[in-house]
N, CA, C and O atoms as CSV, one atom per row, in Angstrom:
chain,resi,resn,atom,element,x,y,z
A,1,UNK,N,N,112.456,98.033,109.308
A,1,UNK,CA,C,111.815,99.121,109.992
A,1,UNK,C,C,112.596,99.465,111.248
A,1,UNK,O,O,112.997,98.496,111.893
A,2,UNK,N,N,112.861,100.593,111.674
A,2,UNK,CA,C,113.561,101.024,112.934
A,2,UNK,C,C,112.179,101.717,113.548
A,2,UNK,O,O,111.211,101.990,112.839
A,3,UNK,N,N,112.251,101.991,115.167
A,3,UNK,CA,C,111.132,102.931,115.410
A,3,UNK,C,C,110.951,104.006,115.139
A,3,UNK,O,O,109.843,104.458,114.849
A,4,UNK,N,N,112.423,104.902,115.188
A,4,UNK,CA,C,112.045,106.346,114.602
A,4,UNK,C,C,111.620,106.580,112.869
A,4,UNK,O,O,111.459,107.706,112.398
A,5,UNK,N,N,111.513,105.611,112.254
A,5,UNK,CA,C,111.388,105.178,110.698
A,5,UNK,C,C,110.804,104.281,110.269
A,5,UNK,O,O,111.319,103.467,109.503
A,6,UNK,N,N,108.903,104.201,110.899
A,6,UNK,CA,C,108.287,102.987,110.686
A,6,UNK,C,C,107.783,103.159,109.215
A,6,UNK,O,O,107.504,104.263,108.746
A,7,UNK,N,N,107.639,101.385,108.172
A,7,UNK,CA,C,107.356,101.628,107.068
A,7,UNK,C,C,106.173,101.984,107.113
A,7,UNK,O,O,105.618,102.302,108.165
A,8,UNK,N,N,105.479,101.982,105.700
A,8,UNK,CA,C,104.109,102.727,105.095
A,8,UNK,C,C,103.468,101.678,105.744
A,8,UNK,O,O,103.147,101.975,106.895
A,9,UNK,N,N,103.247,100.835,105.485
A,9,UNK,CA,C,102.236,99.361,105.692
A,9,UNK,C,C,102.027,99.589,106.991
A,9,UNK,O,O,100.862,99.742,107.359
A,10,UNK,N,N,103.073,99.656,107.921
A,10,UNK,CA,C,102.880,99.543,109.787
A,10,UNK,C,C,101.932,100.802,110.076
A,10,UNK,O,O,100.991,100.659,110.856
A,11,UNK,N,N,102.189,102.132,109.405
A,11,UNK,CA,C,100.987,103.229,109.493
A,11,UNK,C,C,100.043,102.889,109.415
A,11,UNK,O,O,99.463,102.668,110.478
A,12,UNK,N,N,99.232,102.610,107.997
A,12,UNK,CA,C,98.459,101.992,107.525
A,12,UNK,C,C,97.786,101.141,108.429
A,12,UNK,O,O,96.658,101.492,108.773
A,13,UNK,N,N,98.286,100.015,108.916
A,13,UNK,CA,C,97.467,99.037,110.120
A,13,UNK,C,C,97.006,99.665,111.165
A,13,UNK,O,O,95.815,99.621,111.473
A,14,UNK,N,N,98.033,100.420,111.927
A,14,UNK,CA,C,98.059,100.944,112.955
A,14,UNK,C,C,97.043,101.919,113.163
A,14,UNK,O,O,96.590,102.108,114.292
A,15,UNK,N,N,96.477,102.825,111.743
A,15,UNK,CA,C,95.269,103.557,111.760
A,15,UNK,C,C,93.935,102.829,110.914
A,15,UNK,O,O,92.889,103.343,110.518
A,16,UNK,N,N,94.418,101.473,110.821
A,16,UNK,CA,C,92.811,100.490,110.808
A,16,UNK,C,C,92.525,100.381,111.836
A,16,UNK,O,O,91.470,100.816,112.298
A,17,UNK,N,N,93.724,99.536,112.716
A,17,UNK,CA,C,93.663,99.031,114.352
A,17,UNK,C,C,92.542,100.489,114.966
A,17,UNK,O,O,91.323,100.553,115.123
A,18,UNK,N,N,93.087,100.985,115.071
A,18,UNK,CA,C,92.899,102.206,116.318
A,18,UNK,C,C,91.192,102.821,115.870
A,18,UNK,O,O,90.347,103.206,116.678
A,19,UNK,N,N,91.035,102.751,114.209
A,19,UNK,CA,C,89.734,103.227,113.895
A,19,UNK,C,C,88.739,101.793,114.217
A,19,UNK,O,O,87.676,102.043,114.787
A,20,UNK,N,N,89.005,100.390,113.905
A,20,UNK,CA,C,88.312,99.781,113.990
A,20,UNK,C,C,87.676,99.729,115.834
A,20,UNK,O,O,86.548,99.560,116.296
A,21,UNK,N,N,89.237,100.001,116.580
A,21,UNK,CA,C,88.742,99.601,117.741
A,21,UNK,C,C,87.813,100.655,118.433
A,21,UNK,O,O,87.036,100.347,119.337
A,22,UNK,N,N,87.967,102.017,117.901
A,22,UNK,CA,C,86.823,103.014,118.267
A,22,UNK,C,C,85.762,103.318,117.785
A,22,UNK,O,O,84.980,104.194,118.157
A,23,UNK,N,N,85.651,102.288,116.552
A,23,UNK,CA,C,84.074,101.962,116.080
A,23,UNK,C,C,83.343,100.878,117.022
A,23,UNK,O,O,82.219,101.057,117.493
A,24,UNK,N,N,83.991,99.932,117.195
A,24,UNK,CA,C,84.086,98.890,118.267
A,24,UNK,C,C,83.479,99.297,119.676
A,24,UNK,O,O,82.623,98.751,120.372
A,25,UNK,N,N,84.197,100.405,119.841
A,25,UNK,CA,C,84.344,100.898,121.488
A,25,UNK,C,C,82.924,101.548,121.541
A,25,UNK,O,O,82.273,101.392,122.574
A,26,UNK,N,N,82.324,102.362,120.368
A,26,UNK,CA,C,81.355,103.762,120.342
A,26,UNK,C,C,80.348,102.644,120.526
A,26,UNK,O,O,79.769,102.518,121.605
A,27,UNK,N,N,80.092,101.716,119.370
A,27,UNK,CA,C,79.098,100.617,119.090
A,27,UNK,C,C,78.653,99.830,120.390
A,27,UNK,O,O,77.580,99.263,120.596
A,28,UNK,N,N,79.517,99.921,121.030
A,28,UNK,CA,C,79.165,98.781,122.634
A,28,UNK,C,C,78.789,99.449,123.888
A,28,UNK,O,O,78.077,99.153,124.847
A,29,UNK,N,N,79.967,101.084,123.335
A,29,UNK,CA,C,79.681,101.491,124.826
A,29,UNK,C,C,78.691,101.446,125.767
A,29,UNK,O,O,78.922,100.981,126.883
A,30,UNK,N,N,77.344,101.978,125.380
A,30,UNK,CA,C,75.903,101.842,125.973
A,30,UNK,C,C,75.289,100.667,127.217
A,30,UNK,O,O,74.605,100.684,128.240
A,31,UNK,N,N,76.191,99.490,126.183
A,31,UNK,CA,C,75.807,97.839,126.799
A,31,UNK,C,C,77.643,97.466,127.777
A,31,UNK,O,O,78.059,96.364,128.136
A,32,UNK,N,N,78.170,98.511,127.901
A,32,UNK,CA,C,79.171,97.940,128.699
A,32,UNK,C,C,79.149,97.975,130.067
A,32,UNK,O,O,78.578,99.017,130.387
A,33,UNK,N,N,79.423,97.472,130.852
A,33,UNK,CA,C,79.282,98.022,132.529
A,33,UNK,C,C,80.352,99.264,132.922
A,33,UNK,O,O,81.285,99.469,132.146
A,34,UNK,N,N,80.237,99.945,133.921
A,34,UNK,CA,C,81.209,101.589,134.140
A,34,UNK,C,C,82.505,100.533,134.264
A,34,UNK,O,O,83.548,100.471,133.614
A,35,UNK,N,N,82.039,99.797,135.282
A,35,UNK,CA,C,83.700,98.660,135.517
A,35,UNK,C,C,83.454,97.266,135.169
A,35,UNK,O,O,82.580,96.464,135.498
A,36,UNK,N,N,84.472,97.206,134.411
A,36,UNK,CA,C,84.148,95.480,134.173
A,36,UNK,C,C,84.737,94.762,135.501
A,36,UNK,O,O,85.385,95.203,136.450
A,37,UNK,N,N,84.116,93.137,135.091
A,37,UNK,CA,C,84.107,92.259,136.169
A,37,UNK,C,C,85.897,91.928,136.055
A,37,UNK,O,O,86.463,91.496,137.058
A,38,UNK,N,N,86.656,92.163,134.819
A,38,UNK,CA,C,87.668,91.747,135.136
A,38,UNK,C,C,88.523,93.004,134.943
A,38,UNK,O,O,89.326,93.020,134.010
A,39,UNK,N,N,88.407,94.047,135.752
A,39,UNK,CA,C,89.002,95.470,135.666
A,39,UNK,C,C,90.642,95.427,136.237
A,39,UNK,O,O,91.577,96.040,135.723
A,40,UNK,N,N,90.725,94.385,137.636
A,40,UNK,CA,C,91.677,93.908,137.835
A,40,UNK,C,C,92.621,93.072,137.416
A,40,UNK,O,O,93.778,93.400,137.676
A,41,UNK,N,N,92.422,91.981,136.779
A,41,UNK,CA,C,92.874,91.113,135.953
A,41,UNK,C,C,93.800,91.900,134.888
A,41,UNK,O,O,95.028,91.817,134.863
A,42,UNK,N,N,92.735,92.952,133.709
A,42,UNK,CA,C,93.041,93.481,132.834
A,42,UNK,C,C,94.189,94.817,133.299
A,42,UNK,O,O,95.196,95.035,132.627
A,43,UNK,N,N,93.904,95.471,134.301
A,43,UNK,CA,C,94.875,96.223,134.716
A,43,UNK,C,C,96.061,95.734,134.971
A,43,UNK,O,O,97.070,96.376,134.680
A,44,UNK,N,N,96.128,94.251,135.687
A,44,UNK,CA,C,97.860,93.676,136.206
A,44,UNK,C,C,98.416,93.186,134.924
A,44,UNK,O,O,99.630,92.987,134.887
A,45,UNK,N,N,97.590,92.927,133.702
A,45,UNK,CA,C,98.304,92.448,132.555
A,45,UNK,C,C,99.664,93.886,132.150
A,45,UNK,O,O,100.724,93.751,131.539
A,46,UNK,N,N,99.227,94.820,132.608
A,46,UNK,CA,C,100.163,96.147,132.503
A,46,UNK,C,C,100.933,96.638,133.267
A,46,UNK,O,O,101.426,97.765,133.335
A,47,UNK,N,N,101.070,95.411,134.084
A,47,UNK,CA,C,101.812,95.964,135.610
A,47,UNK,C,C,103.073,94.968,134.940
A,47,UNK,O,O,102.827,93.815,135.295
A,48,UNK,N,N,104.141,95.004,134.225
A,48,UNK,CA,C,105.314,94.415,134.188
A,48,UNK,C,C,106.683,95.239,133.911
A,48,UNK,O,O,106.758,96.442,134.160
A,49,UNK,N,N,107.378,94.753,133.564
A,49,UNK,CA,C,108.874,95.611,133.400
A,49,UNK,C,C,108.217,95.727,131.846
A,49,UNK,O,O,107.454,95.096,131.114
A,50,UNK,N,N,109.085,97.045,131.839
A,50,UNK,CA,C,109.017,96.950,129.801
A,50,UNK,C,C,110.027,96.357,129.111
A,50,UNK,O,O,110.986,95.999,129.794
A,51,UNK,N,N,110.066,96.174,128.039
A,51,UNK,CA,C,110.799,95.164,127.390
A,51,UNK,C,C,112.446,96.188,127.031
A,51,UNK,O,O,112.376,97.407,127.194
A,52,UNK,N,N,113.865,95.532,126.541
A,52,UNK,CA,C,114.840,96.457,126.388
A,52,UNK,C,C,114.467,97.020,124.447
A,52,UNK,O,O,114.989,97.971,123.866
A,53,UNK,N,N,113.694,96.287,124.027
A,53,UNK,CA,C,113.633,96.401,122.852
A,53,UNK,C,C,111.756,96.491,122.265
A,53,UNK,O,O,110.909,95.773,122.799
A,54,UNK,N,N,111.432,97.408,121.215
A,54,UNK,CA,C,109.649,97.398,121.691
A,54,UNK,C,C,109.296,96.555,120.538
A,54,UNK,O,O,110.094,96.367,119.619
A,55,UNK,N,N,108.075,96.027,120.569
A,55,UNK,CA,C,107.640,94.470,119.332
A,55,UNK,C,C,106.980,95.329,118.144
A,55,UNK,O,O,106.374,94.781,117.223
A,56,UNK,N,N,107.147,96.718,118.242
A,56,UNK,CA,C,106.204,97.398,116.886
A,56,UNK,C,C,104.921,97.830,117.753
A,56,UNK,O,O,104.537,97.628,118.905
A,57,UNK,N,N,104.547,98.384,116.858
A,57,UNK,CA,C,103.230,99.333,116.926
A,57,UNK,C,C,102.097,98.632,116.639
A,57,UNK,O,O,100.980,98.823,117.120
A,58,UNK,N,N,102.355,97.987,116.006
A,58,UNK,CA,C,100.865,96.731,115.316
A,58,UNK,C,C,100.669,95.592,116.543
A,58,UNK,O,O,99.587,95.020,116.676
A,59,UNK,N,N,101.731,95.337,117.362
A,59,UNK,CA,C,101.569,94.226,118.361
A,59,UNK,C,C,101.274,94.911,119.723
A,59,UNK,O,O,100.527,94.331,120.510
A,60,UNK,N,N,101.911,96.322,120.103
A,60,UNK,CA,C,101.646,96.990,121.344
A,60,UNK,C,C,100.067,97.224,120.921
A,60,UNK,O,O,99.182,96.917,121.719
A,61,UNK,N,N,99.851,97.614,120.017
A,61,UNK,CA,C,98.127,98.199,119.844
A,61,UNK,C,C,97.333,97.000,120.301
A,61,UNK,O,O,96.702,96.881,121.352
A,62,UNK,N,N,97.487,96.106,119.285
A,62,UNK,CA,C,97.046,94.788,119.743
A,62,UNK,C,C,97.074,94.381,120.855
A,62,UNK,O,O,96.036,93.814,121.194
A,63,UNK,N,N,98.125,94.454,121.849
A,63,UNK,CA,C,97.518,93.833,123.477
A,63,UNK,C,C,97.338,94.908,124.422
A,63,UNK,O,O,97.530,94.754,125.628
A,64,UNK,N,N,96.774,96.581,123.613
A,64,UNK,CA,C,96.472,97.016,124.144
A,64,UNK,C,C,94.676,97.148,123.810
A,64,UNK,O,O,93.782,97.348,124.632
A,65,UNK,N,N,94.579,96.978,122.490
A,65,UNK,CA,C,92.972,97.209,122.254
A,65,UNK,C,C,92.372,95.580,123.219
A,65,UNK,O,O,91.306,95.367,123.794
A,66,UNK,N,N,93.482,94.784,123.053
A,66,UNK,CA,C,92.803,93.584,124.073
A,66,UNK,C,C,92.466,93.744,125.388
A,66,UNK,O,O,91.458,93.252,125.895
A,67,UNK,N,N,93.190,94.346,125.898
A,67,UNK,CA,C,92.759,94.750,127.417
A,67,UNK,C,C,92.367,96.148,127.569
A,67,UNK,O,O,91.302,96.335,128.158
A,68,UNK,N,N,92.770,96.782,127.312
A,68,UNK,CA,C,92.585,98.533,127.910
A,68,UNK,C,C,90.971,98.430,127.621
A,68,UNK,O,O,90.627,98.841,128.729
A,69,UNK,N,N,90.039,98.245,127.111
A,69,UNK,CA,C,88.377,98.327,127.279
A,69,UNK,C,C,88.494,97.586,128.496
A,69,UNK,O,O,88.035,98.543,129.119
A,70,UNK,N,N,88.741,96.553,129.593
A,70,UNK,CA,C,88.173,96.194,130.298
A,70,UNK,C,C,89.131,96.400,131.466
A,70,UNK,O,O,88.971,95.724,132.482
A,71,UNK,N,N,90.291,97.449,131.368
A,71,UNK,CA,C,90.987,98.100,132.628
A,71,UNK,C,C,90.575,99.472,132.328
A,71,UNK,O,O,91.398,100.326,132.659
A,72,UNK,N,N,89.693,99.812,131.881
A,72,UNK,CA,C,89.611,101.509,131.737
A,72,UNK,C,C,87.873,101.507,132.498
A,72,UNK,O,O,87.062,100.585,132.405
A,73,UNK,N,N,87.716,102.574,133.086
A,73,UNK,CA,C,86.335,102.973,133.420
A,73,UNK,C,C,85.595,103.054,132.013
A,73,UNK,O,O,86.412,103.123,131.095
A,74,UNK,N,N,84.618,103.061,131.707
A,74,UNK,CA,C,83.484,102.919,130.640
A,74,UNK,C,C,82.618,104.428,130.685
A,74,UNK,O,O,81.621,104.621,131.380
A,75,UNK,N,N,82.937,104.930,130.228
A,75,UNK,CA,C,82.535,106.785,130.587
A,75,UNK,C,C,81.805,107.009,129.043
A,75,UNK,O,O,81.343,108.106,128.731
């Protein structure tokens, strides 16, 4: 796989990932707080250099559906 030429399979995940996590997101929103208790924490996990080379689309999603709910406001 190159990035400008990701295979079928990496699509495929990448639009489970993203649907599961906004079924996820809709389902909780109600019971979430506007800011979570670890809003800071979860925000500095994104404060680094970027990498010279990127790990795929299936692994950026992944440590982004891990944190981005609890560095994002809850709207």
């Amino acid at each position: 796989m190159t990035h400008l030429n990701p295979e079928r399979n990496e699509i495929e995940a990448v639009i489970r990932m993203v649907s599961e996590a906004a079924r996820e997101y809709i389902d909780t929103v109600d019971q979430r707080p506007v800011i979570s208790q670890r809003a800071g924490e979860a925000t500095a996990s994104f404060q680094r250099p970027l990498p010279e080379t990127g790990d795929g689309a299936v692994a950026t999603l992944q440590e982004l559906i891990k944190e981005a709910p609890d560095a994002a406001a809850t709207t």
